[in-house]
C-alpha positions in Angstrom: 73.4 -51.5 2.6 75.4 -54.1 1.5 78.1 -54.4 -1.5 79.2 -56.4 -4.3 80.1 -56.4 -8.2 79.2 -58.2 -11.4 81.6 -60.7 -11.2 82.6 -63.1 -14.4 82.0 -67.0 -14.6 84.5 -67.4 -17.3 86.4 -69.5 -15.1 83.4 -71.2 -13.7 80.5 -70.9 -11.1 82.4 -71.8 -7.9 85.5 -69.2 -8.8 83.5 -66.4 -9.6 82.2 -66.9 -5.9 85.8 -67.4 -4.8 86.4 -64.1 -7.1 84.0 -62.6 -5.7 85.3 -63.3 -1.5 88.8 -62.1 -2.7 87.5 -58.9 -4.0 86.1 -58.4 -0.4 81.9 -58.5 -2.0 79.2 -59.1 0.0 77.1 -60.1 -3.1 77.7 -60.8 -6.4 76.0 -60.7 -9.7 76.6 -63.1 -12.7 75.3 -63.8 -16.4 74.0 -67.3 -16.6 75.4 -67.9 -19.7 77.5 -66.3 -22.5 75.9 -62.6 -22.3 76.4 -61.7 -25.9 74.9 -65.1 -27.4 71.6 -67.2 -27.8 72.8 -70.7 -27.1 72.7 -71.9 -23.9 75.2 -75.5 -23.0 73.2 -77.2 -20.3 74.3 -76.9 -16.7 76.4 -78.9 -15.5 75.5 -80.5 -11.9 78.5 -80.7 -9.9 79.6 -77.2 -11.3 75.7 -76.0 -9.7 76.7 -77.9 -6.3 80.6 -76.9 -6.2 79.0 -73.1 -6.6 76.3 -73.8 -4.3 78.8 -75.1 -1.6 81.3 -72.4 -2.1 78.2 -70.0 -1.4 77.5 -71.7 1.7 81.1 -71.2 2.9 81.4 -67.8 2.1 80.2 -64.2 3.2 78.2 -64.0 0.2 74.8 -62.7 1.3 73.1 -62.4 -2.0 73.7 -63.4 -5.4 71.6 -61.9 -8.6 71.8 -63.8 -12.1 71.4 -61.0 -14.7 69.7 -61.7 -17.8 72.2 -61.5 -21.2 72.0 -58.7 -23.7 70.1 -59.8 -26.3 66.6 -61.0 -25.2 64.2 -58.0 -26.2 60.6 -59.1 -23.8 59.2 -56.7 -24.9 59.5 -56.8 -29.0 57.0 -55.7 -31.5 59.0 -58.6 -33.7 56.7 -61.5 -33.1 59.7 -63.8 -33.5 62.2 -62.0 -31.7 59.6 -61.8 -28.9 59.1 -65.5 -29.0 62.8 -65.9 -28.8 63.9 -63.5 -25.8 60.9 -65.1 -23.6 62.4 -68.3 -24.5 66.1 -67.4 -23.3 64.4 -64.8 -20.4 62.8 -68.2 -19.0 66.1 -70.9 -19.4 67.8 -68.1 -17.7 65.4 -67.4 -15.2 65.4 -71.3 -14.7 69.2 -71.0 -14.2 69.1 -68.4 -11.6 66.6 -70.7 -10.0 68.3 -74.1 -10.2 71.8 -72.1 -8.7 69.4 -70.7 -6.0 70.1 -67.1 -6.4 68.3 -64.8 -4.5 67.5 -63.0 -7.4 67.2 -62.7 -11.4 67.0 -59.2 -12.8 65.9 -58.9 -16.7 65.5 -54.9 -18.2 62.6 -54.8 -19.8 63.3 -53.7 -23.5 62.3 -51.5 -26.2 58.7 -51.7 -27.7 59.5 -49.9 -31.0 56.5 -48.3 -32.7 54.0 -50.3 -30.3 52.2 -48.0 -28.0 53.8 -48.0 -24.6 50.7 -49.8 -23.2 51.4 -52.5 -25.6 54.9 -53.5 -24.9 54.1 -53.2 -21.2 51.5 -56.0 -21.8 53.9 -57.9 -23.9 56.6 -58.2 -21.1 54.1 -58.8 -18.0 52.8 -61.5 -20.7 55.9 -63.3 -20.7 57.2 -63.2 -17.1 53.4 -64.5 -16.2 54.4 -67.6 -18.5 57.8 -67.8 -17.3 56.9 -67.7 -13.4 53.8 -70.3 -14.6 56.3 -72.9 -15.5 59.4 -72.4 -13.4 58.8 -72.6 -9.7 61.1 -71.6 -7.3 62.6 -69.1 -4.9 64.4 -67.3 -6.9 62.7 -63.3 -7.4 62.6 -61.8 -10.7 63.2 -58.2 -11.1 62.5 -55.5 -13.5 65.2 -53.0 -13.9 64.9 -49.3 -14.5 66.6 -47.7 -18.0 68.0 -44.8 -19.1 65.0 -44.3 -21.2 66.8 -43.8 -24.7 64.5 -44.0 -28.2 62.0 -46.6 -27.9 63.3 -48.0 -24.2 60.8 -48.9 -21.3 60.9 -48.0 -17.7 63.4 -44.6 -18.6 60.3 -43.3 -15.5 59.8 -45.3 -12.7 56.1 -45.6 -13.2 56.8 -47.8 -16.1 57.8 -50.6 -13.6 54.6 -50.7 -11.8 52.2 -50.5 -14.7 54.5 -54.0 -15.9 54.3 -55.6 -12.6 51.1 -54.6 -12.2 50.0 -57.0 -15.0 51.6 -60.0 -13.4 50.2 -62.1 -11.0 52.3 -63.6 -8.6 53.6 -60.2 -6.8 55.3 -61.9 -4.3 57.7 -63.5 -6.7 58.5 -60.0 -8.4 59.9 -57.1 -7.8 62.8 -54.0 -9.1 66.1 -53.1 -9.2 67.2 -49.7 -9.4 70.3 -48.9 -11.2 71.8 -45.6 -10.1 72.8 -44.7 -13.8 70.1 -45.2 -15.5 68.4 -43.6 -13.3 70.3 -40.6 -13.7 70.7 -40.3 -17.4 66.6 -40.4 -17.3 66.7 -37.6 -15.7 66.4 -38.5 -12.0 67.8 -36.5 -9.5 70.4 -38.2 -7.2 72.5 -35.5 -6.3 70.9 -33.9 -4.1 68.5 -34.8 -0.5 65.4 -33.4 -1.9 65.6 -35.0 -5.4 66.7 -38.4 -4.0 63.4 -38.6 -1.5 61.3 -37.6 -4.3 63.0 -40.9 -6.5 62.1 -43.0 -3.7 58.5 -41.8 -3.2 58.4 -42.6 -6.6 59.5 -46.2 -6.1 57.1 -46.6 -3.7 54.2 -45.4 -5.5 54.7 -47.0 -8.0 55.4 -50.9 -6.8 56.5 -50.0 -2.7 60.1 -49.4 -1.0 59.9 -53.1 -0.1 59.8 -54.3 -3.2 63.4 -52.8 -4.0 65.7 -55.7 -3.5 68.4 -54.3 -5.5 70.8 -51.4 -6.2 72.6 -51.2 -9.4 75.4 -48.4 -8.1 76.7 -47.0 -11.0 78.1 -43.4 -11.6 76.9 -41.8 -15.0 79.3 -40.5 -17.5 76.2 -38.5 -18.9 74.6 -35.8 -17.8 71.4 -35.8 -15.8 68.3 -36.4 -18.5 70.8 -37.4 -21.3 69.7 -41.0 -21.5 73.2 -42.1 -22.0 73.7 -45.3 -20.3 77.1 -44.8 -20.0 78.8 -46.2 -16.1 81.7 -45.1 -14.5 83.3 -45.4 -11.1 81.8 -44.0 -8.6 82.9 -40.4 -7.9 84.1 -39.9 -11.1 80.8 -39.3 -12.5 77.9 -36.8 -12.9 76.4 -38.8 -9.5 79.1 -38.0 -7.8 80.5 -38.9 -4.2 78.1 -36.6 -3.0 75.1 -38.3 -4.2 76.4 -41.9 -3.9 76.9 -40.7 -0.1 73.1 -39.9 0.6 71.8 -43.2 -1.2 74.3 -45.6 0.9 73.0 -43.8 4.3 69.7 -43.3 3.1 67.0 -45.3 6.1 65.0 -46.3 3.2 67.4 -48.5 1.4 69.2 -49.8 4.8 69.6 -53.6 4.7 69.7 -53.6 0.3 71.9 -55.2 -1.5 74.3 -52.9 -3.7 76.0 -54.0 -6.9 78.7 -52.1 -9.0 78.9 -52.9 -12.7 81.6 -50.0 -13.0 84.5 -50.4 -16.0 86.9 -52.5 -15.0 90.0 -53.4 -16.5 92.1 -55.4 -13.4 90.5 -56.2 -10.1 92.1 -52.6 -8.8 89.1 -50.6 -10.4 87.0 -53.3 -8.9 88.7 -52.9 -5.3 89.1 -48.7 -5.4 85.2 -49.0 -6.1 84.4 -51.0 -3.0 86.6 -49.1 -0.9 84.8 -45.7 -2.3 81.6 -47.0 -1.3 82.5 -48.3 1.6 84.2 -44.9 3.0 81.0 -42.9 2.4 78.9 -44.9 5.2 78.5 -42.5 8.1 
């Protein structure tokens, strides 16, 4: 496994890369866009080239463009639905245009709509969105801590989405650690952890895990408090995070922290944590 963080584009695309090599990542993840609004400026093209060319001169191995906050694809609010497919596919037509490797969206709440139903919704719209934008870029479904009306809190969830859309090659899931947790997933121990991964691949297959979300969980296990810390100062624990970063299975993934962070010291102590638990 491989390691990065959520890094901020505040300052621009190109130093969030450069950000991102000072901080010692081996990927990154970024919004496209301002996470907590609609509107969207259009790109510009020499920012997209100046990030693309300080990719190519860097040790950055994978970059994932996260979807913003308020896009719900899965909606029982016929207008709020049309609205977060709409911003889901400019931003998955960002992450394509800055060719990330990857474009990871959580899949929402479906209110009083039967489970079955808000599963259909948001298959519905990534099969328009990956109708109409082309490209490289793959777009993943990530796991929740299952809270009140919230999809995907079980694993299973993921596969019954993606098993509505068509073009699997072009999808797939990223597992955040966390969530995962507060769901009530076991990740502290061997035993637990092999059963979350036969899960996974049941459900849409080991290779189709692109991505790690590494998170520790201020909540207990089966609170569905999506609440991250750093890691080994959670419920996870250094124990936990210690069988997932050796674990065969997930060799070769990319591994990105989205811990609290007030100055790049949280962001370095979490590397270097991560980092010291690889046999």
């Amino acid at each position: 496994m491989f390691f990065g963080l959520h890094v901020s584009i505040g300052k621009g695309l190109a130093k969030a890369v450069q950000t991102a090599e000072g901080l010692t990542c081996e990927c990154l993840q970024i919004f496209a866009g301002n996470p907590r609004g609609w509107a969207r400026k259009p790109l510009d093209e020499k920012e997209v080239l100046q990030f693309q060319n300080a990719l190519k001169g860097s040790s950055i191995k994978k970059v994932a463009v996260h979807l913003s906050y308020l896009p719900n694809p899965a909606s029982a609010d016929a207008e709020l639905y049309e609205k977060s497919i709409l911003a889901m596919g400019e931003d998955y037509r960002r992450a394509v245009n800055l060719g990330a490797d990857y474009f990871v969206v959580h899949p929402g709440a479906g209110g009083e709509q039967s489970k079955e139903g808000a599963f259909g919704k948001v298959a519905k719209g990534i099969n328009a969105i990956l109708a109409e934008v082309r490209g490289e870029t793959v777009f993943l479904l990530e796991n929740q801590a299952g809270g009140g009306k919230e999809l995907a809190g079980e694993i299973k969830d993921l596969g019954l989405i993606l098993g509505q859309v068509k073009e699997a090659d072009r999808t797939g899931i990223c597992f955040d650690t966390c969530h995962a947790y507060a769901a009530g997933y076991d990740l502290q121990t061997a035993e637990g952890l092999t059963e979350t991964l036969q899960e996974i691949d049941d459900a849409v297959g080991l290779d189709r895990l692109h991505l790690l979300h590494l998170n520790d969980s201020l909540g207990e296990k089966g609170s569905h408090l999506d609440r991250h810390t750093h890691i080994g100062e959670g419920k996870i624990g250094l124990a936990g995070f210690k069988l997932m970063v050796n674990h065969p299975a997930l060799a070769g993934k990319a591994g990105v922290m989205e811990t609290p962070r007030s100055s790049d010291q949280d962001d370095l102590r979490n590397l270097k944590v991560i980092r010291s638990l690889i046999k």
